[in-house]
C-alpha angles and dihedrals in degrees: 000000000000122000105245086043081050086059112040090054090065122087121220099276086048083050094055097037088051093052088044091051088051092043097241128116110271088242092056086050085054105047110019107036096036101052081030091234101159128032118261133235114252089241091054092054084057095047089047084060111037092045094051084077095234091312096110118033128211089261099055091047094051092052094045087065089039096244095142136119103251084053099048117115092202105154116232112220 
């Protein structure tokens, strides 16, 4: 399941207990992590997964903040 689908399919007190569970404010949660506006912490990353409970995977949270291979603007020399 993608993040932002994640998200949406909770109701407010899913939404708080999530961002508790990943240790964030349930607004940041709101705003920040679900339009991906600002880049994540590599521990929250982890926390977004884990605490999904299996429902989002590395993978899909990577390429919700577009940190994926295929996104990357890495120069070649």
């Amino acid at each position: 399941m993608r993040l932002r689908d994640y998200i949406n399919c909770l109701d407010a007190e899913g939404i708080k207990a999530y961002a508790e569970r990943c240790r964030i404010a349930p607004s940041y949660l709101r705003l920040h992590v679900k339009y991906a506006s600002k880049d994540p912490s590599v521990s929250l990353i982890k926390s977004l997964t884990w605490e999904s409970e299996g429902c989002v995977s590395l993978a899909e949270v990577l390429e919700h903040f577009g940190i994926t291979e295929n996104n990357s603007t890495s120069k070649v020399a």
